[in-house]
N, C-alpha and C positions, 0 to 999 in steps of 0.2 A: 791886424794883429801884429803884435812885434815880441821880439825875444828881449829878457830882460837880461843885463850882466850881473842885477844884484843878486847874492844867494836867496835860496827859499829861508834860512832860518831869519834874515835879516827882514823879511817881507810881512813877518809875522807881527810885530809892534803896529803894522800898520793897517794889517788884517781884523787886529783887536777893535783896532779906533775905527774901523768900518761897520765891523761889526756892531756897534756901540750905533754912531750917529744915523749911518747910509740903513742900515736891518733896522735897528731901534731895537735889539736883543737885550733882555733883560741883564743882570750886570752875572746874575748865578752864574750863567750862560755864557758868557764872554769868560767868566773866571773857568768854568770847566773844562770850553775848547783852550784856552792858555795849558791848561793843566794836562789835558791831553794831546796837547803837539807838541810838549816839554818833553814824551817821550818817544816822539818823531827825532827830534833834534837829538836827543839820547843814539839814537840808533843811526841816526845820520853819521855821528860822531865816530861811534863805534868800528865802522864800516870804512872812515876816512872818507865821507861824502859832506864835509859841512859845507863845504862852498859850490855843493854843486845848485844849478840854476834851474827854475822853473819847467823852463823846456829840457832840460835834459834830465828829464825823470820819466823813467820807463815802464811799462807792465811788471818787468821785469823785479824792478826796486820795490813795487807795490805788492809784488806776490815774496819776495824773502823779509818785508818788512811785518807783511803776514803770517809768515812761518814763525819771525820773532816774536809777536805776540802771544801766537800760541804754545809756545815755549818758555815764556816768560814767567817768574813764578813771582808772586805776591811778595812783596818784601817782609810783609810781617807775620803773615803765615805758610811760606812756602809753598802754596798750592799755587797751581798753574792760575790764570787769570779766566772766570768764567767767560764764556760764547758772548754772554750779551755785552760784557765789559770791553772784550776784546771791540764791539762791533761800535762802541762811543767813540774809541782812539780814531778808527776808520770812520768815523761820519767827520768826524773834526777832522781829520786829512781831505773827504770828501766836498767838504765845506772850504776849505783852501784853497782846493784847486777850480773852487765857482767861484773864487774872489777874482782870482789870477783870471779867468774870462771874464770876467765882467769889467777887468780894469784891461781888456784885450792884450792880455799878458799870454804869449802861447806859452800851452801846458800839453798835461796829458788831459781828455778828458774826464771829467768828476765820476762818470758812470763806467769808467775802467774799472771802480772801485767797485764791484758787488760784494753785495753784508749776504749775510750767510741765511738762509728765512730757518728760523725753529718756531717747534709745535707749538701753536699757541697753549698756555694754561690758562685756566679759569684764575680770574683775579678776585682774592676775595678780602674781605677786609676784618681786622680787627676790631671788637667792641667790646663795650662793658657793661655789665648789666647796671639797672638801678642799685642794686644792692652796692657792688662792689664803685658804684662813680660816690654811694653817699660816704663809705670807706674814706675812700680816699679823700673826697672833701672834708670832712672832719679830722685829716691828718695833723694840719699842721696849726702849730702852737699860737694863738692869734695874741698873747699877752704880751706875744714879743714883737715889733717891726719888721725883721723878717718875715717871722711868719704872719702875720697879718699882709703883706704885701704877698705872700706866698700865695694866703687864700682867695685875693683877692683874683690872682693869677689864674689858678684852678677855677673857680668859679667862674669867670669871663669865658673862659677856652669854651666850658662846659654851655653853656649860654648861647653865645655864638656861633661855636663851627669856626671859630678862626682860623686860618693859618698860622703859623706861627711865625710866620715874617710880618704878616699883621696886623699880629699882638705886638710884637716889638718896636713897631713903628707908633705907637700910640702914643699923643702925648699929654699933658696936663689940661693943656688950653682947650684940648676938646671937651673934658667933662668941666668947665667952671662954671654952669648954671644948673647941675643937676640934684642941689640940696633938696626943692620940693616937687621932685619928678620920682615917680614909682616908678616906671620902666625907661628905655632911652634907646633910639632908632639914631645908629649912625652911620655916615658913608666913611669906604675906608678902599683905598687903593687895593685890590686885589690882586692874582696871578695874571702875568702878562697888561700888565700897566692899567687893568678894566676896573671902574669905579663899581659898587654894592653895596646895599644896607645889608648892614647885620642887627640884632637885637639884643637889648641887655635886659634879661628879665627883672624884678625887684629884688630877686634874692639875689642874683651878681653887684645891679647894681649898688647895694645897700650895704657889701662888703668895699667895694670901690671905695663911698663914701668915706668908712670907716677907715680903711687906708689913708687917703687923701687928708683925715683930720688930721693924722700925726707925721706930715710932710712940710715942712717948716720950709724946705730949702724952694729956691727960683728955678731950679732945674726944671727942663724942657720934656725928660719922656717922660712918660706916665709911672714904667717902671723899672727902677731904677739898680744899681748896684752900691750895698752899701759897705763892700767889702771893694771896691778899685782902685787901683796905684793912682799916685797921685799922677795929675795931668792926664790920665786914660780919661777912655769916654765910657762917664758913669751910667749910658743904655743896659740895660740888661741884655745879652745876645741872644741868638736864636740856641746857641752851644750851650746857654748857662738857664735858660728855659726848661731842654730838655735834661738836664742835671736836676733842675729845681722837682719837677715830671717824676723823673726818675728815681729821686730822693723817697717822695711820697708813697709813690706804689712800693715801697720796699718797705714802708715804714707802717701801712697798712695793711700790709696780706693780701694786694690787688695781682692779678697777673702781671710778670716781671718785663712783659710788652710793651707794656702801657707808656704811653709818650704822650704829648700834644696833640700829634695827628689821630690816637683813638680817643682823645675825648672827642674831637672834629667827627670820627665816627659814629660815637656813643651819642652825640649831638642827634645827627640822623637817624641814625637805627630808633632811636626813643622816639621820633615823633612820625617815624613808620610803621610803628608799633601800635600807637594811637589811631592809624588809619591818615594820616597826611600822605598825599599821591606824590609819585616823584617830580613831576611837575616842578610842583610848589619847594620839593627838597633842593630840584638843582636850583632854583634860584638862592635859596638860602645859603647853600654851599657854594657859589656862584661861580660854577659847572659854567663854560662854553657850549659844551655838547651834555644832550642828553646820551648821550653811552657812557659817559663820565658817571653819571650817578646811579647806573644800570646795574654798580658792582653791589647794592644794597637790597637788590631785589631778595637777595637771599634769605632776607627778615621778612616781607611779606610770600616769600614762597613758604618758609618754618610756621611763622602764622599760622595760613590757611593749611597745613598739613594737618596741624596738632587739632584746629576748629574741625577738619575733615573726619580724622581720628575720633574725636571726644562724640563729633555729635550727629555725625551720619546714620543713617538707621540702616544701614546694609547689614549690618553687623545682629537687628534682631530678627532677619528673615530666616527661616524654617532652610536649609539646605539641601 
């Protein structure tokens, strides 16, 4: 082990690019811990510690850098920074200081650092019913380019289970044989770099198509921005997805929740509904672990309550 002379905030450009090639961390990931040691070095500053060194960082520093957290109030809504937010800045400190051992940089140990444990809560998820998913797919105006690329949007999401980073990542070259195909099985880069089919029903597909007719340009994604400054990159974002999302359910009367990620639910829940076991769901949502798709049971637990309810005969025994 050796001591380093360079400062901690100067170590960090190089923390990123480790993280990046040595971890293989997704790029969110690298951008968040960036974002959450910005306010490490914030507070370094503050304090008149920017140049202080790896090893010369204390429990001490660790516990007033804590205090400042929780004292910290939101910039845009002046409320203090919640527990769990507080405990993200502390894992990305945490995670610095197992870079710094690992490149045998003496430090303070990473497990100086303990996060705070709170009560777990039941995770539950938002969905839509049929009623309100066919709302909203009949929102937008398909006469027009936008909206026909709109719908084409909404109906994919709803289809699939997509994520919405891999809806965005879609591009043209992948659908160019599917004029005399009724359905269409694709593989698509998933959460933490894991390849999965997803499936486009007829009725997604069939909007697709129609989009795709009135797409003259050589552009590469699938779906596109036809309103971008010149020389931007004409992708639709993951930011302008859920705007697009968000548009609809307000223009339908859908719950004002309603994002990308509950169609991906409403995807589920519907064919939980039908009796598909989770099994078969996390791979379609393609779940690493089955506790991941565990948050759905709540549709087949309401199910069998209401079957319970309607059709038990407890209910005509004599008391």
């Amino acid at each position: 082990m050796k001591k380093s002379n360079t400062p901690v905030i100067k170590h960090i450009p190089d923390f990123l690019d480790y993280c990046e090639v040595e971890k293989g961390l997704a790029e969110n990931t690298q951008k968040n811990y960036d974002r959450y040691l910005k306010k490490f070095v914030l507070w370094l500053k503050k304090i008149n510690k920017e140049n202080i060194k790896p090893h010369q960082i204390t429990s001490d520093d660790i516990w007033k850098y804590r205090l400042y957290l929780s004292r910290f109030p939101n910039p845009k809504t002046g409320k203090i920074l919640k527990k769990i937010s507080q405990n993200y800045y502390l894992i990305a400190l945490r995670v610095l200081l197992s870079y710094f051992s690992s490149k045998d940089i003496v430090c303070l140990p990473a497990d100086k650092i303990a996060l705070p444990k709170e009560a777990r809560k039941e995770k539950t998820v938002k969905f839509l019913n049929l009623e309100q998913i066919e709302k909203l797919l009949l929102a937008p105006d398909t006469k027009i380019n936008i909206g026909l690329r709109d719908k084409a949007i909404l109906e994919a999401l709803f289809s699939t289970g997509l994520r919405i980073a891999e809806l965005t990542a879609l591009n043209q070259e992948q659908f160019v044989n599917i004029k005399d195909k009724k359905d269409l099985e694709l593989s698509v880069i998933g959460k933490g770099e894991y390849p999965r089919t997803v499936y486009f029903s007829e009725r997604a597909l069939n909007w697709i198509k129609k989009y795709l007719e009135i797409r003259k340009d050589k552009e590469k994604p699938l779906f596109i921005n036809y309103r971008s400054r010149k020389n931007a990159d004409i992708r639709l974002t993951s930011r302008s997805i859920e705007r697009i999302v968000k548009k609809y359910a307000i223009s339908s009367g859908v719950p004002i929740f309603t994002s990308p990620h509950t169609l991906r639910h409403s995807m589920a829940t519907d064919l939980l509904g039908k009796g598909v076991d989770l099994r078969t769901i996390q791979e379609f949502l393609g779940h690493r672990s089955i506790s991941s798709t565990q948050v759905y049971t709540h549709v087949t637990n309401k199910r069998l309550r209401d079957i319970h309810r309607k059709f038990h005969s407890g209910k005509e025994l004599k008391e």
